[in-house]
N, C-alpha and C positions, 0 to 999 in steps of 0.2 A: 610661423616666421615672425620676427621679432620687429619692432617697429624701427629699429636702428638698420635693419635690410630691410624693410617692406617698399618693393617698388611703385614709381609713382602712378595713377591709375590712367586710364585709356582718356578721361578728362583731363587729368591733370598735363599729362603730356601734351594734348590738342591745346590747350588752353596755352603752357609754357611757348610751344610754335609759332602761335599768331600773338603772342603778347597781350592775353587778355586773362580775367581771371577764372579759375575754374567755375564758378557760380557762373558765368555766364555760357560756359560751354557748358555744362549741365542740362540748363535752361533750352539751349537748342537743340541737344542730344532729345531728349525728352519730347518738345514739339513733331522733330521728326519722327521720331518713333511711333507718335502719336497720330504720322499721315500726313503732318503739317508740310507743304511744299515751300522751297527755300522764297521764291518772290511773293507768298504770304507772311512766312516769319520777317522777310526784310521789312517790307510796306509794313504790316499791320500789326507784328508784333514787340515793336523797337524797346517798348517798357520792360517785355519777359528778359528780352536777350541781352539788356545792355547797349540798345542800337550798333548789334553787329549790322555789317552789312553785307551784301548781298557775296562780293566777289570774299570777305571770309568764313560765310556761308558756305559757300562751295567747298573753299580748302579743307573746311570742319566737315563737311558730308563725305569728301572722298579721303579725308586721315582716319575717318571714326569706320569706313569701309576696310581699308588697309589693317590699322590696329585689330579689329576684331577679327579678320582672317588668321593674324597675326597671332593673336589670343587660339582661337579655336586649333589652330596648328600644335602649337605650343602643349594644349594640353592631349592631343591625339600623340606628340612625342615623349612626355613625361608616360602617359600611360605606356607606351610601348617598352620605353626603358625598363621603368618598373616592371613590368613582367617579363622580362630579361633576368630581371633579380639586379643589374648593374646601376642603380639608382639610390647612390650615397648623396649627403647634402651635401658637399661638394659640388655635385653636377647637379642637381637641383639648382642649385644658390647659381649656377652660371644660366642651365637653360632659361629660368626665371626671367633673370637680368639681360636674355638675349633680347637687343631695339629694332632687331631688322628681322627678316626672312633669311637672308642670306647668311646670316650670324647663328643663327637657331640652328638652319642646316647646315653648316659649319662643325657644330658641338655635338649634333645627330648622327651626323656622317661616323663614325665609327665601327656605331651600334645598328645602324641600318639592316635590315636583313635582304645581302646581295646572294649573286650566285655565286658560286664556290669560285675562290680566287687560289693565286699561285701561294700566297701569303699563308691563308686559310689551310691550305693542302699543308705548308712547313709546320705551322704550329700543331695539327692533328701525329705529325710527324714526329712530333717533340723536340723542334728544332728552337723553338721561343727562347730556352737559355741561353743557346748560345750566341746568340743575337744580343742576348741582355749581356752574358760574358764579354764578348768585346768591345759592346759599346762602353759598357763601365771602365775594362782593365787593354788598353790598346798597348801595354806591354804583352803581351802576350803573343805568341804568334798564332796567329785566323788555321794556319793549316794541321798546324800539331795540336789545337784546340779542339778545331774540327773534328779528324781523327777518330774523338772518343765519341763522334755522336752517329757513326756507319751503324748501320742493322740491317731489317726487313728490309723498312724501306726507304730508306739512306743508303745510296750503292756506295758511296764514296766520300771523303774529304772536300771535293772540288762542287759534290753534291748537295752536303751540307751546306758551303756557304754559299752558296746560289738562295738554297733556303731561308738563311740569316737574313739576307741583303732582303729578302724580297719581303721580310716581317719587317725590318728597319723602313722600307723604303713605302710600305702602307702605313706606316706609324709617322716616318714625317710627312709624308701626303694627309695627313688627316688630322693632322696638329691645326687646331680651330685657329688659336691664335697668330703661331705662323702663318697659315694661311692667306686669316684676315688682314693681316701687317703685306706680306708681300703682296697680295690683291693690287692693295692700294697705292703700294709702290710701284706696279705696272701700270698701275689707272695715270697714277702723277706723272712719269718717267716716259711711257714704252708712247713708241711712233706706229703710224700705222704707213706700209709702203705697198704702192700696188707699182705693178709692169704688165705690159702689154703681152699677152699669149702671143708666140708666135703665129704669123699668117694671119692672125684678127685684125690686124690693121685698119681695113678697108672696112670691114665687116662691122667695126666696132668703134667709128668714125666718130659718132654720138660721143663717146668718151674719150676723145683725143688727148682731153688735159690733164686726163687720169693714167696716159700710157708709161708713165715714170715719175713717181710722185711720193710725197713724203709730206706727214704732218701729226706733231703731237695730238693722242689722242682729245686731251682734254681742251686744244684749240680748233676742233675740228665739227663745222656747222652741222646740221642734222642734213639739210640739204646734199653736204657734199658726203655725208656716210649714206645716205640710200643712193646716191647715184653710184658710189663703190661696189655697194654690196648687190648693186641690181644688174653693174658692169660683170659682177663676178658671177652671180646666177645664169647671166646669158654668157659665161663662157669666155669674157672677151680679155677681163684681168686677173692675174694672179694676187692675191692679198697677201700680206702677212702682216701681223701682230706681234712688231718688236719690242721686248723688254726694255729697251737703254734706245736712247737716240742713238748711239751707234751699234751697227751687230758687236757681237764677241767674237774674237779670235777662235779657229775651232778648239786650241786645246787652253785654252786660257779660264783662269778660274773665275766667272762672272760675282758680283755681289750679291746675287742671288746667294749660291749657293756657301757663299758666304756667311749668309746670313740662319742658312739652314743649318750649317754645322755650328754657329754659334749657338742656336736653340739648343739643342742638344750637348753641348760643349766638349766639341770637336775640335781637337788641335792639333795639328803635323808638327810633332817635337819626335818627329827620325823614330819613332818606337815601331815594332815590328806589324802593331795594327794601324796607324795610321794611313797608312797607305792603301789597305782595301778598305777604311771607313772613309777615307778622301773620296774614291773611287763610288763608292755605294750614297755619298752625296749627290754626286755627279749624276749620276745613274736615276735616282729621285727626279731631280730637276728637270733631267730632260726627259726623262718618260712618262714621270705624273703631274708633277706641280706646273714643269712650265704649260704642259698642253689645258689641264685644268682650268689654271689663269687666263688661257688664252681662249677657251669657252667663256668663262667668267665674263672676260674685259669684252668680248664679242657681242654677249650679251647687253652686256650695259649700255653698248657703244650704238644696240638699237635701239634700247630702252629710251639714250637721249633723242637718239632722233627723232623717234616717233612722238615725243612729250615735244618737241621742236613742231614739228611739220604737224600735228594735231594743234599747238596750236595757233598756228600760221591759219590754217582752215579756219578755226575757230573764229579767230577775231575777222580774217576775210568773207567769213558765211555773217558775222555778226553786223558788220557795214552794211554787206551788200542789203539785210534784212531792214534794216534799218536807214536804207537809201529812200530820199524825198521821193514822196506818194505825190504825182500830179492830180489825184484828188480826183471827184465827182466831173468828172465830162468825159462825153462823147466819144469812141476813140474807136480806131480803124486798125487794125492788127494786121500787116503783111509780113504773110513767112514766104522772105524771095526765095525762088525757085529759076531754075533755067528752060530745061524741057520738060519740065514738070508743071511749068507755071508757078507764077505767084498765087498764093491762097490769100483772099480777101474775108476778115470777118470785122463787123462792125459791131460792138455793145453800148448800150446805153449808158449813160452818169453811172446805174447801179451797176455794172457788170454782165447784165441780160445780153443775148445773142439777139439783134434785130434782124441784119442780113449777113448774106456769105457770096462769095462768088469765088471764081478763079480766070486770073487773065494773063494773057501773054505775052509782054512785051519783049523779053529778048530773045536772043536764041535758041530755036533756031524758027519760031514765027516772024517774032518781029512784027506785033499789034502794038506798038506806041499807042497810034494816034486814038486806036477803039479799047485799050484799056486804060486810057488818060479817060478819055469819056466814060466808062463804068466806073472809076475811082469816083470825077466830080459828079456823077449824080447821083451814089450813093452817099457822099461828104454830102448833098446838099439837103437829100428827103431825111437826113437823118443828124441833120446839123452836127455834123462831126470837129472836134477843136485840136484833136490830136492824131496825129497819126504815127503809129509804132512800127518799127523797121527792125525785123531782126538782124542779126547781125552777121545771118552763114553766108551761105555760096549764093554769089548775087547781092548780095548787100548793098555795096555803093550803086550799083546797076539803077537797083529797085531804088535808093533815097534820092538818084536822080530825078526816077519817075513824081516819086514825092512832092521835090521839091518843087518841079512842074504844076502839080496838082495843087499846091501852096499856092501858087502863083496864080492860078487859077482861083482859086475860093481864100476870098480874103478872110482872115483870123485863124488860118491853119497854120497848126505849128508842125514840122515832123521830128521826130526823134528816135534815133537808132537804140536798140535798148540787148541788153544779151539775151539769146536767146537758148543758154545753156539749160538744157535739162525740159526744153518744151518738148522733143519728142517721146521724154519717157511719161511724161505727165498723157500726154495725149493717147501713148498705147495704155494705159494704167485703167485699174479696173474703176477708179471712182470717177476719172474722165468719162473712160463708156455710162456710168450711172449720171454722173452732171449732163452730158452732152450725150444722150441716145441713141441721136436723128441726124448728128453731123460724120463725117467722113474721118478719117483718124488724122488726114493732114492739113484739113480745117481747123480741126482740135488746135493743134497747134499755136494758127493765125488768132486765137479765141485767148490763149496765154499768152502768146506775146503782147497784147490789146490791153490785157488785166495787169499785168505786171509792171507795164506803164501808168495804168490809174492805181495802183498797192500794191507794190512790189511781196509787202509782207503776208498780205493777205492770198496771192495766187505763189509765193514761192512756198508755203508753206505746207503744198500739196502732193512736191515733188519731194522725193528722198535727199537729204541733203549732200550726201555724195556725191549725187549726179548733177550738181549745180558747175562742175567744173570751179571751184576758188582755190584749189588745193594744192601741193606739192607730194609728187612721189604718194599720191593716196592709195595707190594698187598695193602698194606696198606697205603700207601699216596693217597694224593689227586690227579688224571689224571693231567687233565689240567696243575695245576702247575708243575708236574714231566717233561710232553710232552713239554711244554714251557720252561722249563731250559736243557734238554736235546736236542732239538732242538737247542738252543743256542750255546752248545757243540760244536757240529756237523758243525754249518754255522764256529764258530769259527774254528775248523779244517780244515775243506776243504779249506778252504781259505786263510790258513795262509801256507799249503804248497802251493796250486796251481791246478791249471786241465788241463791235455792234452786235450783240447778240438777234436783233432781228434778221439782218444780212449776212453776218457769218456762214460759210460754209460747217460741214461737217468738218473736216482736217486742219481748218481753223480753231474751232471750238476743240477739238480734241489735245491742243496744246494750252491751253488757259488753265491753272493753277486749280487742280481738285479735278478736272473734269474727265473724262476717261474713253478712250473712242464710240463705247457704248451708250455714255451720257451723252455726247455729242449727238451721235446718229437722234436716241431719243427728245430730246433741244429741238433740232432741224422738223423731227416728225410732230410735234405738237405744237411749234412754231406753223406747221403746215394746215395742222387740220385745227386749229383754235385761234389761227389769224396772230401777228406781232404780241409781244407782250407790251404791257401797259406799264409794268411796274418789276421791279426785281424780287418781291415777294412771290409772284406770279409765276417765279423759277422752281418754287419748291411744289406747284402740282406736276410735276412734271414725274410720273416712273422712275425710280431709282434715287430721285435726287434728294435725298434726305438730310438732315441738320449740318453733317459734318461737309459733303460736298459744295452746300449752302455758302459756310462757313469758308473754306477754300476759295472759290470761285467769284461768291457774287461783286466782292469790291472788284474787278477786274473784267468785270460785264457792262455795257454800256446800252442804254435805254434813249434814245432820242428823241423829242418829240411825245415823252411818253406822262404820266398823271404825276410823277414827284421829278422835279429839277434835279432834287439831288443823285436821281440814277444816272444821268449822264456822265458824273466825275466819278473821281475816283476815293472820295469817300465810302467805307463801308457802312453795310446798312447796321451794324452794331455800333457806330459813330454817329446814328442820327442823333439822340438824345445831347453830343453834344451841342451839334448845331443848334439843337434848338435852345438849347440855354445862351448862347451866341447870340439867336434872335431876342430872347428876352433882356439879353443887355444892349443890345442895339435897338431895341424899338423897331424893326423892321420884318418885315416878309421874306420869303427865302429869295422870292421873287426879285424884290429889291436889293437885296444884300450880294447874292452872286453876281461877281464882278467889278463888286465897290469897291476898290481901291480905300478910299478914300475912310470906308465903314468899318472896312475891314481893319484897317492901319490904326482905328483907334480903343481895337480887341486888345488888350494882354492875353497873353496865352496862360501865363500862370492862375488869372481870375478864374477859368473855364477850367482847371485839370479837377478832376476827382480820383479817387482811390481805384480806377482801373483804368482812365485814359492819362496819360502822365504829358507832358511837356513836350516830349516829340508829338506822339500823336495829334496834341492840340494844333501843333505849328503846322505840325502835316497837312491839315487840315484849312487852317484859314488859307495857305497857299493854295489850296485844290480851290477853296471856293472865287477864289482870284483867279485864277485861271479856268475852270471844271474842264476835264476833258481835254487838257491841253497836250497836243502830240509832241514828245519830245523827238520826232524826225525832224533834220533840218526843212527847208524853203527849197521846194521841186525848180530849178530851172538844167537846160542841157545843155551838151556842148556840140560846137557848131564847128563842124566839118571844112574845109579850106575846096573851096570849088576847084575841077579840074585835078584835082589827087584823091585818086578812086583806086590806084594799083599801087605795090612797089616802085615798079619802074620810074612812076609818076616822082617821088623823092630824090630833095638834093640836099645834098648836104649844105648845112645853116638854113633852110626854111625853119621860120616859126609858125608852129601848127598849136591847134585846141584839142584836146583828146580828152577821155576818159578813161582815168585806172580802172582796169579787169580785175588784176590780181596782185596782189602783193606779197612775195617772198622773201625767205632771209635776208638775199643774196641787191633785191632790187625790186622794181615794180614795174607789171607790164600797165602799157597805157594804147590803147585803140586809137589812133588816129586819120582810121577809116579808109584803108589800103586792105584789109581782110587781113594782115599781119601785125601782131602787137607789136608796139617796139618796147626795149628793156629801158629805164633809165636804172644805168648801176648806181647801187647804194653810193658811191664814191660820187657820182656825180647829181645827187640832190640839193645837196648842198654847199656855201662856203666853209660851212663850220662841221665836225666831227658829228656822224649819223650813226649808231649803232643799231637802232633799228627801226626800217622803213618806216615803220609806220607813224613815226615820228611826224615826218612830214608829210605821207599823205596815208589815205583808205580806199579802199573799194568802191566806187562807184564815185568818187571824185573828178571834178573835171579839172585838169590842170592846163597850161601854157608849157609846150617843150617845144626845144632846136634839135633839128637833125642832123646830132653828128658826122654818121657815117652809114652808109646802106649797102650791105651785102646780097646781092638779089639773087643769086645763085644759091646761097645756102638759105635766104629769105630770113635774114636776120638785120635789125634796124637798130642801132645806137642813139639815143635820147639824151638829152640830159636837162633841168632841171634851171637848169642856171644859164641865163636868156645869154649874157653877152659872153660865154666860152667860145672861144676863136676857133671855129674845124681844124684840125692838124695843126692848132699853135700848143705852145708849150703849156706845161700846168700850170697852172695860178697858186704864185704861194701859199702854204697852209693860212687861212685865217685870214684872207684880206677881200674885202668886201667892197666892192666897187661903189663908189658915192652913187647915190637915190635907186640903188638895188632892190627891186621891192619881192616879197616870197612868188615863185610862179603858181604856188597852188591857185585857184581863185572860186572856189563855192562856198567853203561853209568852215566855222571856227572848227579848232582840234576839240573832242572829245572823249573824252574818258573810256573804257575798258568794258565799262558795263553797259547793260543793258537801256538803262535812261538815258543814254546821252548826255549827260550832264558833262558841264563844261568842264576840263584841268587844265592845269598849267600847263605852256609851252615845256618842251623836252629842255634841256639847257645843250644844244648842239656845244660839238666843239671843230675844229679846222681840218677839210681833206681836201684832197687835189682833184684836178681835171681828171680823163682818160678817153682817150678815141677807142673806136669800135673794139679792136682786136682786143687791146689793154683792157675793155668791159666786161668780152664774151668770154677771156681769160678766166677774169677774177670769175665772174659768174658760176664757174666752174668749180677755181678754186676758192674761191671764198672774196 
């Protein structure tokens, strides 16, 4: 291939997408190749890459995945042509040039080897002339053409062109290019309409807003295409995938097929074939192309949703992970129960299990007053400062008991915390290996307890699906979900850091290089050779040799231990600069971490040499300004309105304190300690234009809302965001903002996308309206 065709390379493309030059996508092609995990090339290798970072890290790891599937496809269909013998440079020079999957098998489809078709059967027939006859000469007449092509196995005329039609009609079904073009023009154009199956009515209630509905594909949220396509699995709606915003007339000639006989260059100028090639248009369209497209567009149409709702999970598993740690104390773990009792488990600062109990207070005992007394004397022999309240059945029940027992022992704090996913941790095998000796719904009260003092540290034990952040997750695809949620997870752990003495195993097993087997071996030699001293001290360790060294150690944390500098996040291959640091500062490492003042009058540029470059250096005096600094916000909670502990308990215009669960396309649920989340719709977070929630808040945020409206029958709650909206008054013009309005969020600045938390600019809102309940659960629905 000549350099005036040579296409651009699997670099050069990745490099062209994120706008960066191919030398630097090289650079990280190579690292990774090489083992290197993305939160070490971001952190540590900013000089190789270019200071890519971490979130175009990722896009470069999963385009350089795609392209090479891409590639390896690619050439498993050149071969096959080729031994066809059908592989001119002509179809070379296109498969070559094919940018997608779809486009490739597009140019493929031809030559594919299917089973014997109606088509196949005409052309063994020797019917292919005359297919080619009239598509060239449509003066001619189709029947008297015909005629000459009766034999064996040709009984007749009428036979023949049934045969014609049906080689024409796989020839334009398989035209790459038509294809590709009308694809796209269903993707842009076609609406998608569901209706209610007859008698599903009642049955299929969940999807009321979906019983006659209509919306262009390409305006249609991912949220509202799986609840479509999950209405239509259970039976309840009819779909369809219409070309045009409106149907076609049944005998009316659509632009589709318009456009199929212009490929071909079909014209009804009255000649005696026009009229059966009009007809064998028609015939294409609706038997192969349109049902094709309509697979096609069906596909894609899940493709978006799930890249939507993957990552909705994504960023809402990414908060929650990254929700303020209340840090080293005491804490009291109640997983409420009714007849089953609340499970009581107490652990120390570290996380160790000191006591456990179970006590009774509600129904159907009713021991208040002798499990107020086992709460405050285990808070007292074991100076407890928090107490953790799951958030299931019995919740408010149990946070009363709480706050009782607060009341009781002064400097207790209580706070309700989720408690999604503690009972799969507690059945799970490395539970039984943590906990031996405890009862499986102990376990539990043990996670709820931990998840309060490191949320990251104990959710990281449970599978991240089962955290409940998600939308419609039953219904994506595994792998893809497990693979970007995965992702989350390494990006967390790593961006704050790991006590490597304390760490569990399923902690250490997500830290950058280290591997579930490394982990386990860490925990065992950690066991039997007492804390490490130093981060050098990682490499006696079984298995753990140069390269995982390499990976891991900047990202391990030594406290208390023989060099300061393991505490931060300096790598041990960065000491030599410190220490050149120290020699221009005339100080100790001892003295120097945390100097401000020592630090401020380093240049970075005096410190680079030929392998640590400018970022790294800078990187660097900020670690030693801070060492160890957690980028989680500052742990406080949010406080419950006494007396509203049920639905019932809500009126509309209370202003209540809650805490976001979840966050969705559509809106955000927010706990405000009734056992039912209420929605605040996107539409009502703000005065200004929200595109997407997360704008204004995250997971595990504590906000200030008004309760709009409360439906207790269906157990749905109307919120909104914006303190002074009047219940059942009108909308407030787009864009007007009441004087000394201040944001309802109130814990912690916005955030950025990755993994450090580092701060970004506010979103630049722009103007929406009010909406009461109905008008919410509506749009909620429909978008």
């Amino acid at each position: 291939m000549t350099a005036a065709t040579a296409q651009p390379t699997i670099d050069e493309r990745i490099a062209a997408e994120l706008g960066v030059r191919p030398a630097q996508v090289r650079a990280a092609v190579d690292l990774l190749d090489g083992g290197a995990t993305v939160p070490f090339i971001a952190r540590y290798r900013k000089e190789v890459t270019g200071t890519l970072d971490d979130t175009q890290l990722r896009t470069l790891e999963e385009r350089l995945g795609y392209l090479r599937e891409l590639e390896q496809r690619r050439a498993a269909v050149l071969e096959e042509v080729r031994a066809q013998g059908k592989l001119d440079p002509a179809l070379e020079a296109l498969l070559r040039a094919a940018d997608t999957k779809a486009r490739l098998e597009d140019l493929y489809l031809p030559y594919k080897r299917t089973r014997r078709t109606k088509a196949g059967a005409a052309r063994e027939a020797g019917l292919e002339p005359l297919a080619d006859a009239l598509l060239t000469d449509p003066a001619q007449d189709p029947a008297t053409v015909a005629a000459g092509y009766t034999g064996e196995h040709v009984a007749d005329a009428a036979a023949a062109l049934d045969g014609a039609k049906a080689i024409l009609v796989e020839r334009f079904a398989e035209d790459a290019d038509l294809i590709g073009g009308l694809r796209e023009r269903m993707w842009t154009r076609g609406v998608l309409v569901t209706r209610v199956r007859p008698g599903k009515e009642a049955a299929g209630a969940t999807f009321s807003d979906y019983f006659d509905f209509s919306q262009p594909f390409t305006a249609l949220p991912s949220h509202r295409i799986l609840a479509v396509f999950r209405a239509e699995k259970e039976e309840v709606l009819d779909v369809e995938l219409q070309p045009n915003p409106e149907p076609a007339e049944p005998k009316a000639t659509t632009d589709y097929e318009r456009a199929i006989a212009a490929r071909f260059g079909i014209v009804d100028q009255g000649r005696p074939g026009d009229a059966w090639l009009r007809e064998t248009v028609r015939w294409a369209w609706r038997t192969r192309v349109q049902l094709r497209l309509g697979l096609d567009v069906r596909s894609r149409l899940r493709a978006v949703a799930e890249e939507g709702a993957i990552g909705v999970f994504a960023s809402n598993l990414r908060d929650l992970l990254l929700a303020a740690p209340a840090g080293s104390r005491a804490t009291m773990g109640l997983d409420p129960g009714l007849r089953t009792g609340v499970k009581v488990a107490v652990v120390d600062a570290t996380g160790k299990v000191v006591a456990t109990d179970t006590v009774y207070p509600h129904e159907p005992r009713r021991a208040w007053a002798a499990s107020l007394a086992t709460l405050t004397r285990l808070a007292g022999e074991h100076r407890v400062e928090l107490v953790a309240i799951g958030n299931g059945t019995a919740s408010r029940e149990t946070e009363t008991l709480a706050r009782e027992l607060a009341r009781a022992v002064p400097g207790l704090t209580p706070v309700v915390v989720s408690e999604a996913g503690a009972s799969v941790y507690s059945a799970s095998a490395y539970a039984s290996a943590e906990l031996p000796d405890l009862d499986v719904s102990i376990r539990g009260a043990v996670s709820i307890a931990r998840r309060l003092q490191d949320p990251l540290a104990e959710l990281v034990k449970i599978d991240p699906r089962s955290i409940g952040v998600g939308q419609y997750q039953h219904d994506l695809a595994e792998a893809a979900l497990s693979r970007s949620l995965d992702t989350v997870v390494e990006d967390c752990v790593n961006a704050v850091g790991v006590d490597v003495n304390t760490a569990s195993a399923p902690l250490l097993r997500r830290v950058s290089g280290i591997t579930e087997g490394l982990a386990t071996a860490i925990v065992a030699h950690r066991d039997g050779h007492g804390p490490f001293r130093t981060r050098r001290e990682l490499t006696a360790v079984p298995r753990l040799g140069p390269k995982a060294f390499e990976q891991c150690a900047g990202f391990l944390r030594i406290r208390g231990g023989d060099d300061p500098l393991d505490v931060s996040g300096v790598h041990p291959e960065s000491y030599p600069v410190v220490r050149r640091i120290l020699s221009r500062t005339g100080t100790d490492i001892a003295s120097l971490i945390g100097n401000r003042a020592a630090l401020s009058a380093v240049r970075a540029e005096d410190v680079v040499d030929e392998r640590f470059g400018l970022p790294t250096v800078t990187d660097i005096l900020t670690e030693l300004e801070k060492p160890g600094r957690d980028p989680r916000p500052a742990f406080r909670t949010a406080t419950f309105a006494e007396g509203v502990e049920k639905i019932s308990d809500l009126r509309p215009g209370m202003l209540l304190e809650g805490q976001v669960t979840n966050v969705a396309a559509f809106g955000a649920f927010v706990d405000v300690g009734v056992h039912q989340d209420g929605l605040v719709h996107i539409s009502a977070m703000s005065t200004e234009f929200v595109s997407d929630p997360r704008q204004v808040v995250r997971s595990g945020d504590v906000v200030r809302v008004k309760v709009m409206e409360v439906d207790e029958a269906r157990k749905r709650i109307s919120l909104t965001l914006r303190l002074d909206d009047e219940v059942g008054g009108a909308k407030r013009p787009r864009g007007e903002r009441p004087r000394g309005e201040r944001p309802a969020r109130t814990d912690r600045p916005q955030r950025d996308d990755r993994a450090g938390g580092r701060p970004r600019p506010a979103a630049a809102p722009r103007p929406a309206g009010n909406s009461a309940m109905a008008d919410a659960l509506r749009r909620a629905g429909k978008g």
